[in-house]
LUMRO-659782 format. One record per residue (C-alpha): x, y, z. Coordinates in steps of 0.05 Angstrom, whole numbers, padded with zeros to 5 digits, always signed. Layout:
N
XYZ;...
//
This chain:
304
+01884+01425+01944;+01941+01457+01981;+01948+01508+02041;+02008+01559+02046;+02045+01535+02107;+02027+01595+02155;+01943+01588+02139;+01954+01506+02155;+01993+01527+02214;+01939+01578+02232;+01890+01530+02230;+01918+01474+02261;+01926+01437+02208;+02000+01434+02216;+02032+01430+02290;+02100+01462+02280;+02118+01527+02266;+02111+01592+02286;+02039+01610+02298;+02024+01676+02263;+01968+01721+02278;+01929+01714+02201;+01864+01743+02170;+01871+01720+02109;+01876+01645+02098;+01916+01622+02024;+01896+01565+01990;+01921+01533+01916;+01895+01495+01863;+01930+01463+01808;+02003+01454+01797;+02053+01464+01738;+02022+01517+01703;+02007+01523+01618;+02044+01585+01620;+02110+01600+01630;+02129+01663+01667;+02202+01656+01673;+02198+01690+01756;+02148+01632+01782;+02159+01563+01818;+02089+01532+01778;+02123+01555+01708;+02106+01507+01653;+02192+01493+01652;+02201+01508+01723;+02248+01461+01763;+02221+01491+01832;+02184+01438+01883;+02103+01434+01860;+02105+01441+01938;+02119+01515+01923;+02098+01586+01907;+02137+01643+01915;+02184+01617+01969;+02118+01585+02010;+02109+01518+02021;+02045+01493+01998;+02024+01415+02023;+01971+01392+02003;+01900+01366+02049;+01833+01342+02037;+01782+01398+02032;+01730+01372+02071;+01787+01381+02140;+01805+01441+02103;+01733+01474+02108;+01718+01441+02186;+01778+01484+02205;+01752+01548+02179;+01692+01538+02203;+01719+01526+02273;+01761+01595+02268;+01733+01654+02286;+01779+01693+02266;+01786+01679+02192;+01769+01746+02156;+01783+01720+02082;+01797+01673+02041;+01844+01682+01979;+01850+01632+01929;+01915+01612+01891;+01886+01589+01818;+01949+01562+01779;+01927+01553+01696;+01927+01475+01694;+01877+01427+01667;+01837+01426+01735;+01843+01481+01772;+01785+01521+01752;+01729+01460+01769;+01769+01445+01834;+01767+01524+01859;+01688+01529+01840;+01673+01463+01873;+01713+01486+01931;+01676+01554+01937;+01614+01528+01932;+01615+01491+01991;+01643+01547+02026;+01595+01603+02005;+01553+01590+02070;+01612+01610+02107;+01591+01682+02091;+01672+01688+02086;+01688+01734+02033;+01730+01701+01978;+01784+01729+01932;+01813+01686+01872;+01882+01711+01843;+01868+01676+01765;+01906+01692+01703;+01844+01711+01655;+01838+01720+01580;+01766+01749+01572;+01713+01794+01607;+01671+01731+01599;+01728+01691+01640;+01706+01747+01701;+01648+01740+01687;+01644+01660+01711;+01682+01673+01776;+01633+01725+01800;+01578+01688+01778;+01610+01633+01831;+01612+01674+01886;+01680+01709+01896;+01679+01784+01926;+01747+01797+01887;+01779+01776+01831;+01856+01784+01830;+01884+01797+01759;+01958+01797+01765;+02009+01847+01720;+02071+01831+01759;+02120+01857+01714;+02099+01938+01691;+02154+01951+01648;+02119+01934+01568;+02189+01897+01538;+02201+01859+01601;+02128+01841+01609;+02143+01797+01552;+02195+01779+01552;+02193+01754+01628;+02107+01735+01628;+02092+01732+01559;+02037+01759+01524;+02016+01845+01508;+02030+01886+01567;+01977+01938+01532;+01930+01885+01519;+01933+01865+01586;+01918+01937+01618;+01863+01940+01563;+01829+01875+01599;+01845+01902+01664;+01811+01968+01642;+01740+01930+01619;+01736+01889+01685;+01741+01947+01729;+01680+01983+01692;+01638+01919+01695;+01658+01899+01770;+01679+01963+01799;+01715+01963+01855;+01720+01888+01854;+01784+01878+01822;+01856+01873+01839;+01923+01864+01807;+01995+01853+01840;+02053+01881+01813;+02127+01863+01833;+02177+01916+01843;+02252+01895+01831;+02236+01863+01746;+02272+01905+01715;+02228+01969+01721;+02241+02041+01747;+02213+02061+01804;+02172+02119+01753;+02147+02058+01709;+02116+02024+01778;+02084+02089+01807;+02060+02105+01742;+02025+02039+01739;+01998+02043+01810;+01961+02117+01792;+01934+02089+01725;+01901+02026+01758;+01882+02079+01823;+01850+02125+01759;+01805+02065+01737;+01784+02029+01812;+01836+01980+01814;+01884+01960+01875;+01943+01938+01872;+01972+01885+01910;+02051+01898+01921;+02111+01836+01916;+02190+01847+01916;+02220+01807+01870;+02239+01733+01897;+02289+01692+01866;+02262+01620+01870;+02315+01561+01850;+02295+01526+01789;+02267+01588+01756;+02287+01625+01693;+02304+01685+01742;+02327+01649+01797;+02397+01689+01804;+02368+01754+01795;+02374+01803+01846;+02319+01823+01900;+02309+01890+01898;+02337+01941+01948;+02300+01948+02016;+02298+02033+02002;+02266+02020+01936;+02219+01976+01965;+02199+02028+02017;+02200+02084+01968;+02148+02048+01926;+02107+02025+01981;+02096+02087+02007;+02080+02111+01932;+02031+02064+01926;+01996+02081+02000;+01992+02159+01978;+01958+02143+01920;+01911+02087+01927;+01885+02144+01991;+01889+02201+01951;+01945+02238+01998;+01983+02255+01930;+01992+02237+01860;+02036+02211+01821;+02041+02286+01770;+02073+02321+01828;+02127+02273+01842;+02196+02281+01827;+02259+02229+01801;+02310+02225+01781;+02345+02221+01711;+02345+02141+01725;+02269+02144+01748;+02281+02135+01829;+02230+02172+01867;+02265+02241+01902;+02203+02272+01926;+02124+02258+01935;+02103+02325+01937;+02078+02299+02020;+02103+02314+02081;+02134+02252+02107;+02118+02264+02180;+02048+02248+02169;+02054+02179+02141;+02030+02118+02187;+02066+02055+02193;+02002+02017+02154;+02036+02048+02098;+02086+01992+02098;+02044+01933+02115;+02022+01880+02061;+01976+01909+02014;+01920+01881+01968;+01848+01853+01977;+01827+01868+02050;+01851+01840+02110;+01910+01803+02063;+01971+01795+02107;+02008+01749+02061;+02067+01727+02116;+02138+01713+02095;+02111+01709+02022;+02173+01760+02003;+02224+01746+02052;+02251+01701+02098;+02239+01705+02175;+02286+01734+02217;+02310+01796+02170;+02273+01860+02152;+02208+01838+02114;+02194+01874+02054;+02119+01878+02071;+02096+01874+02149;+02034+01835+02159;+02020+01855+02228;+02037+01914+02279;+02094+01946+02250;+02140+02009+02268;+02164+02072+02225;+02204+02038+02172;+02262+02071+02158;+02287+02087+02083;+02328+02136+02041;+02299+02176+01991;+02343+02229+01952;+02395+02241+02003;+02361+02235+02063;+02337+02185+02104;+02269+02186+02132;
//
């Protein structure tokens, strides 16, 4: 099994570093994956390090020293497993959370599913939340860049939520292709049927199908973000916006001057925080995972 870098560091697992302030601790199973989304480091053709997902660094440890550390943290609000689609991932992930349900830790598992029935087995295991991932929104790039029917997809989505409501989440990552319509409309049609959604910027990983296409911009991160934080509360929806010809968001139909900075932090199960998972320390991060001030973007011709 392997850690992401930060929840090893966290734990003291790993001695160098910076030490960040986590709640959430990340750990993966499985490596090179059976499918073959062309924006991932596990991809089936991938040429990425196994070591990596996203642009984390993953090493691997021994569960049992794994588990003694959580158990000696205090602080550890949840646990969020990485499931990649090889051969042995599934056994290794329930083995692992059975002999951490005594914990009383709850767990999420981000798995790429095929079936109500495949839900089914997870919760039956003991997870709180089951992460379903759409990443790409847009229905020709879905794919063409993940594979599979985008409409299918939404269809499964749709089923899970009514059987395990409340219970479910899906990420999406902005900067694929999509307008900034197509992701807000997403985000208010999985808000419509009790699903959260976890938000990524794009990251170009080396050895990837997409690994020279661009990250998106920092104000169309921000407009989205704060898209997804009015609706997921219920502060607006998505009917009253306005765009543009192109699809960029121009207006919420919200006063501005009464959104907190939360709206710009990592979002996704509860208590995710996700560190570095987007960008790389030092510049602006496209989702803060701790204390954060007003984030600054531009939206229509003004800056906010």
């Amino acid at each position: 099994m392997r850690l992401s870098y930060g929840s090893a560091r966290f734990l003291g697992l790993i001695k160098t570093g910076p030490l960040l302030k986590m709640k959430t601790i990340y750990l993966m199973f499985g490596e090179k994956c059976v499918f073959d989304c062309a924006y991932c480091a596990q991809a089936r053709t991938s040429k990425a390090s196994e070591r990596m997902l996203s642009r984390v660094i993953w090493p691997k440890f021994q569960q049992g020293k794994v588990i003694s550390a959580i158990e000696r943290s205090s602080e550890v609000k949840r646990i969020c497993l990485q499931v990649v689609s090889s051969k042995t991932a599934k056994d290794e992930s329930f083995d692992f959370i059975e002999n951490v349900r005594n914990l009383n830790i709850p767990i999420s598992a981000s798995v790429r599913v095929l079936s109500v029935k495949d839900c089914i087995s997870w919760f039956e295991r003991g997870v709180e939340r089951l992460g379903i991932a759409t990443d790409v929104v847009n229905e020709r790039l879905y794919k063409l860049y993940r594979g599979g029917d985008f409409q299918s997809h939404v269809s499964l989505l749709k089923k899970v939520a009514e059987r395990f409501p409340h219970r479910i989440t899906t990420h999406a990552i902005v900067g694929m292709g999509e307008s900034e319509r197509q992701m807000t409309e997403f985000i208010q049609n999985m808000h419509d049927i009790g699903v959260k959604v976890g938000l990524f910027a794009f990251t170009p990983i080396k050895g990837t199908k997409l690994e020279k296409h661009p990250k998106p911009s920092i104000n169309t991160y921000r407009r989205v973000q704060l898209a997804r934080f009015l609706i997921e509360n219920d502060w607006a929806n998505v009917s009253n916006f306005k765009f543009s010809e192109s699809g960029e968001i121009l207006d919420y139909g919200f006063e501005l001057e009464k959104i907190p900075n939360e709206a710009f932090m990592t979002s996704g199960c509860p208590n995710c925080t996700r560190p570095y998972y987007n960008e790389n320390p030092g510049k602006e991060p496209y989702n803060f995972f701790s204390k954060v001030e007003r984030a600054n973007f531009v939206i229509g011709n003004r800056k906010v």
